[in-house]
C-alpha positions in Angstrom: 290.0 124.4 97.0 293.2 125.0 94.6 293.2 124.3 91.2 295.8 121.3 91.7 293.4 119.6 94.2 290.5 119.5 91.4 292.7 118.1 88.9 291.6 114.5 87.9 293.4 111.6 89.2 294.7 109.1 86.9 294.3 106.3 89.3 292.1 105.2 91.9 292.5 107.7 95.6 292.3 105.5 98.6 290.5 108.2 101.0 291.1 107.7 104.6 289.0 107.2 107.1 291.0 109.7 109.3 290.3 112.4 106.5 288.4 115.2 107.6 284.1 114.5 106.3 285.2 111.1 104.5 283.7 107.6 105.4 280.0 108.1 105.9 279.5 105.9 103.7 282.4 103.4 104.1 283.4 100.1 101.5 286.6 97.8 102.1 287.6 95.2 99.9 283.6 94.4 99.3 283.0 91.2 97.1 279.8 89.7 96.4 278.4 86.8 94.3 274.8 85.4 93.0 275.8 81.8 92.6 279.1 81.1 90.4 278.2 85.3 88.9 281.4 87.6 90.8 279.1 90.8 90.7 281.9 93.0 93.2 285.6 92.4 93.0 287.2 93.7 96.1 286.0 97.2 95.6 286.7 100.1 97.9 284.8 103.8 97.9 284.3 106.0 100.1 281.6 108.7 100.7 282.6 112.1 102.8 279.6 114.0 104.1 277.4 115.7 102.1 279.7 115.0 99.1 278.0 113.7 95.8 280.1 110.9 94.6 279.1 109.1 90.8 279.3 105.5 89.7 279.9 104.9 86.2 280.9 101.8 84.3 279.7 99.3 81.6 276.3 98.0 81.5 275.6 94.8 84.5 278.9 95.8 86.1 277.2 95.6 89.7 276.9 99.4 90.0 272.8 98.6 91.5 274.4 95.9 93.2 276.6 97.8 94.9 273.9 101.0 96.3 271.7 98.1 97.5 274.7 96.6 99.4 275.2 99.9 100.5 271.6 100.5 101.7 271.8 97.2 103.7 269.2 95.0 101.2 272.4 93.0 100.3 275.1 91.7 102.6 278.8 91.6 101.3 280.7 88.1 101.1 283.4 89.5 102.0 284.8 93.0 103.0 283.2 95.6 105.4 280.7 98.0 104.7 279.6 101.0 107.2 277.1 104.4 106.7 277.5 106.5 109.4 279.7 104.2 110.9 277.2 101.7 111.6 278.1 98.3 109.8 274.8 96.1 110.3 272.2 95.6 107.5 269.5 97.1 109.5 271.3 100.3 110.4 273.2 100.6 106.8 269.0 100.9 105.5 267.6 102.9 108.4 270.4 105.5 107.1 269.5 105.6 103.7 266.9 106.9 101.3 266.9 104.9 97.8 265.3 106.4 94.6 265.5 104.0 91.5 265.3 104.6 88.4 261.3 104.6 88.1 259.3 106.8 89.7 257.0 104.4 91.4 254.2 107.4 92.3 251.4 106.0 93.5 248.3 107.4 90.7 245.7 107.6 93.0 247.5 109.8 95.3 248.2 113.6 94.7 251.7 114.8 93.9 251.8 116.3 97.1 250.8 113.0 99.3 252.8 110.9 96.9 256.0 112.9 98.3 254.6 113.1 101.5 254.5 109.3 102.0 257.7 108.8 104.2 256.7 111.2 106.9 253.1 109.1 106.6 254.9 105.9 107.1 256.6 107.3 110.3 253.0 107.6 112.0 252.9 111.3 111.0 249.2 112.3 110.2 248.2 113.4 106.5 247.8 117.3 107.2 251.4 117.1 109.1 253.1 115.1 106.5 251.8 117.6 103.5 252.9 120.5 106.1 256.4 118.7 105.4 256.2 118.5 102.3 255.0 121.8 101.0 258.2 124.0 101.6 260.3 121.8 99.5 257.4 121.8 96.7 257.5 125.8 96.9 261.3 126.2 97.6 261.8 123.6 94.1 258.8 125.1 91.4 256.3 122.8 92.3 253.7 124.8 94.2 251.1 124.9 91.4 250.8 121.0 91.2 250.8 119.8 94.9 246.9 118.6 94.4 248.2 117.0 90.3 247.9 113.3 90.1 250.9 111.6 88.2 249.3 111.7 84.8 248.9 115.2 85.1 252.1 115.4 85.3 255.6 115.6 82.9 258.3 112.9 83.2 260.7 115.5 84.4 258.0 117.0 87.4 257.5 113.3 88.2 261.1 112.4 89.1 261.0 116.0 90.9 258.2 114.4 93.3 260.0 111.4 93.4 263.3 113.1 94.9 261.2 115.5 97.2 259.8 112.1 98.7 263.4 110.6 98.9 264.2 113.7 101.0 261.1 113.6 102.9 262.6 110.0 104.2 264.7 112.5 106.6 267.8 110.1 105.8 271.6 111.6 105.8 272.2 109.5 102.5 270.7 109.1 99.5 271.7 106.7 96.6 270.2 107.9 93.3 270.3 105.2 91.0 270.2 106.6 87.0 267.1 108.8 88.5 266.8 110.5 84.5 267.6 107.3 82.5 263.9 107.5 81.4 263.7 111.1 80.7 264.2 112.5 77.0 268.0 114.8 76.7 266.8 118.2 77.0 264.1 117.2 80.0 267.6 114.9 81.0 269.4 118.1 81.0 267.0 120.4 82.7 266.6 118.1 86.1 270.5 117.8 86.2 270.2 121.7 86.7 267.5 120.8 88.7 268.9 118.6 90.9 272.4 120.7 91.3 270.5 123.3 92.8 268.3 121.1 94.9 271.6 119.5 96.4 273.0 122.9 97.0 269.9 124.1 98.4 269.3 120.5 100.8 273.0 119.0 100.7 272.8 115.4 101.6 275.5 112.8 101.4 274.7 111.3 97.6 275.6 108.1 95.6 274.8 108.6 92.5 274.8 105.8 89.9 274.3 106.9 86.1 275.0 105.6 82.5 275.8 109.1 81.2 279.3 110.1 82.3 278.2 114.2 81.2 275.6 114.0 83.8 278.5 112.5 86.6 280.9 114.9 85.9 279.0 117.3 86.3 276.9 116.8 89.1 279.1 115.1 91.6 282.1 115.9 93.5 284.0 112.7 92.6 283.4 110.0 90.1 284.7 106.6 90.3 284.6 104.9 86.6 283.9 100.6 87.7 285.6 98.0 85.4 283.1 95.4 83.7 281.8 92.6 86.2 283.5 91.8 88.6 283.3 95.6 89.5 286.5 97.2 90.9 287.3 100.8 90.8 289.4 101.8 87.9 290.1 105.1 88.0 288.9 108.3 90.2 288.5 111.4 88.6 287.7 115.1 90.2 285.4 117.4 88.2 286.4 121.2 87.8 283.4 122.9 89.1 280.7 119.9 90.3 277.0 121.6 89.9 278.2 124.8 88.5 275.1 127.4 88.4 275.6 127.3 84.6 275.3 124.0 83.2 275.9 124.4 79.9 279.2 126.4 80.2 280.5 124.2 82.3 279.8 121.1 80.1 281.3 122.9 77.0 284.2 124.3 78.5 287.6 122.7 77.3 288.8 121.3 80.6 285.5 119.4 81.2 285.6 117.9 77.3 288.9 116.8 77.8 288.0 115.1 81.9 285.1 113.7 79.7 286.9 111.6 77.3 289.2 110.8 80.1 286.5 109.3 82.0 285.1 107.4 78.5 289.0 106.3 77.8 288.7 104.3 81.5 285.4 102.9 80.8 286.6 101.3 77.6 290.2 100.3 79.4 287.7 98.8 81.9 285.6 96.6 79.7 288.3 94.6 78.3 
């Protein structure tokens, strides 16, 4: 990829569904409502494969709204929505794997069983499930606590198990939403590391919704900064080097301070 084609765009891109990898996960002109509340204005996106796309924008803009609209647990008033190319509720959600912001491990299971729980919920018996699961908890630095209940473990090693068991769900797409909002900066900053090499190591088609527009830039491919509720894209910007192996020379180099403040410049154009 050149240099010019990583340069940030100043407006939003309208990606075509003809483009080569774009439109697994597809969204035209999508509005939806609770009552007289206008949560999604019209908003397009669109997700290539394996591409790691971010969602940024002003607190309650509809960014949740929007993955769970995406998953298939809301329906659209209006506009079309499609993952894999499938546009019905029930195939949108049997082609995605959602992690929110909480871990949600059960305490009385083992790390290993808690990320083994998809594969269990397919009919798959305990000793094949944790037979799944092991590679991913030796191939990501988890090895030594597969038999660790959750209090045994650190916030940062419990969001770990919690995206090993979203991967475990075998699903093409995953929609991340603010998975480290809990965690403190420097554990915040480790599992972005973290999670840049697990997405290089297991690439999956992402949506990744986030407060902290560092942690967008540089972890996905694309970012798409929302306006304030109604939610409509209002600008699109391109990081240099998404998931860079170094992550704190990439997030102190010139060109990503100066994408940075574009991205906060939109936000606060959005929220008036």
């Amino acid at each position: 990829m050149t240099a010019d084609s990583r340069a940030p765009a100043s407006e939003p891109e309208s990606i075509s569904e003809d483009a080569p990898g774009a439109g697994v996960v597809s969204v035209r002109g999508a509005r939806r409502s609770f009552g007289q509340l206008a949560v999604l204005d019209g908003l397009d996106l669109a997700v290539g494969e394996h591409q790691v796309v971010g969602l940024v924008g002003p607190s309650g803009c509809g960014k949740s709204t929007l993955l769970e609209v995406v998953a298939g647990l809301l329906e659209p008033d209006e506009g079309a929505v499609s993952v894999g190319g499938q546009g019905a509720s029930a195939e949108r959600l049997a082609r995605c794997a959602y992690m929110p912001q909480r871990d949600l491990l059960f305490p009385w299971l083992s790390a290993i069983d808690n990320a083994a729980l998809a594969p269990r919920n397919r009919g798959i018996s305990r000793k094949r499930a944790r037979a799944e699961a092991l590679p991913l908890f030796e191939r990501f630095g988890l090895s030594e606590f597969t038999d660790a209940r959750p209090s045994e473990l650190s916030g940062g090693m419990r969001q770990r198990v919690a995206f090993l068991r979203t991967l475990l769900a075998g699903k093409p797409v995953l929609l991340l939403d603010e998975p480290f909002a809990a965690l403190d900066a420097i554990t915040r900053d480790e599992m972005q590391a973290w999670l840049a090499h697990a997405l290089g190591e297991t690439p999956r088609t992402t949506l990744l919704v986030t407060h902290d527009v560092e942690e967008a830039l540089y972890l996905c491919d694309r970012v798409a900064v929302l306006s304030a509720r109604p939610a409509r894209v209002v600008a699109e910007l391109r990081p240099p080097a998404p998931r860079a192996a170094d992550r704190t020379a990439t997030v102190t180099d010139p060109a990503f301070a100066a994408l940075r403040e574009r991205a906060l410049e939109a936000l606060r154009e959005g929220s008036r």
